[in-house]
N, C-alpha and C positions, 0 to 999 in steps of 0.2 A: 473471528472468535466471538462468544458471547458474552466477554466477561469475564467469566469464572475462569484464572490461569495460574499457574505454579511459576516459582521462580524456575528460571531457565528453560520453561517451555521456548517454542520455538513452532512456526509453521509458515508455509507461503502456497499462495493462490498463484496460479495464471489466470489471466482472461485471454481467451484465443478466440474469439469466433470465427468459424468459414470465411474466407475472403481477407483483405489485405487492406479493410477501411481501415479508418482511424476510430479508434477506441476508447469511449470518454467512463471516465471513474468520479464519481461522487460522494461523499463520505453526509450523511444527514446526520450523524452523531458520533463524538468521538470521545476519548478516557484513553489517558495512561496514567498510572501514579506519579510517575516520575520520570526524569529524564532517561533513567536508564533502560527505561521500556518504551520502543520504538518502535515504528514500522517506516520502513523504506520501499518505495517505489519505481519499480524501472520499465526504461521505455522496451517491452522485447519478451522474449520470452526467456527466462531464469536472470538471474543477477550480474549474468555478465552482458547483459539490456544497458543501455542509457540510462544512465542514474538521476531519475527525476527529482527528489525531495527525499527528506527524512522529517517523519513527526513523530510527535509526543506533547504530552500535557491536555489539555481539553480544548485547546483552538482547534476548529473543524480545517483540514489539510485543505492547502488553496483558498482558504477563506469560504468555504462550502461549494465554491462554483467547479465545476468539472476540472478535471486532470484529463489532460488528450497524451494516448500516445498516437506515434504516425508510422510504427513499423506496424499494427496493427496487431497487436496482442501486449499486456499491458502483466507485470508481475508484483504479487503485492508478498513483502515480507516483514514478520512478527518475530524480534526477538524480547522477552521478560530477563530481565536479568537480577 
């Protein structure tokens, strides 16, 4: 997302690419207003993946350094509440 979001929007990414590597996620910048606005990370494809993390607030997730998954496809979820 870019930012600009409504209470109770909602969306989620896969990252899948071809093949079975492992699959690194990097966040260079990050915002939520508040707790109640998250994004959660799993290892897999949809949310019933390995549950890597949940963030919010303005620390960059992992401390900025990569997020690997190892089934090799990585899903990212946005709820505003």
């Amino acid at each position: 997302m870019n930012g600009n979001y409504s209470n109770y929007d909602w969306c989620y990414f896969v990252i899948d690419p071809p093949g079975n590597g492992t699959v690194g996620l990097t966040f260079t910048s990050f915002s939520t207003p508040n707790s109640s606005d998250r994004v959660w990370i799993y290892d897999g494809v949809g949310t019933g993946g390995t549950f890597i993390g949940s963030y919010w607030g303005s620390t960059l997730p992992n401390a900025g350094s990569a997020i690997s998954s190892t089934s090799g496809a990585i899903t990212v979820y946005f709820y505003a509440n």
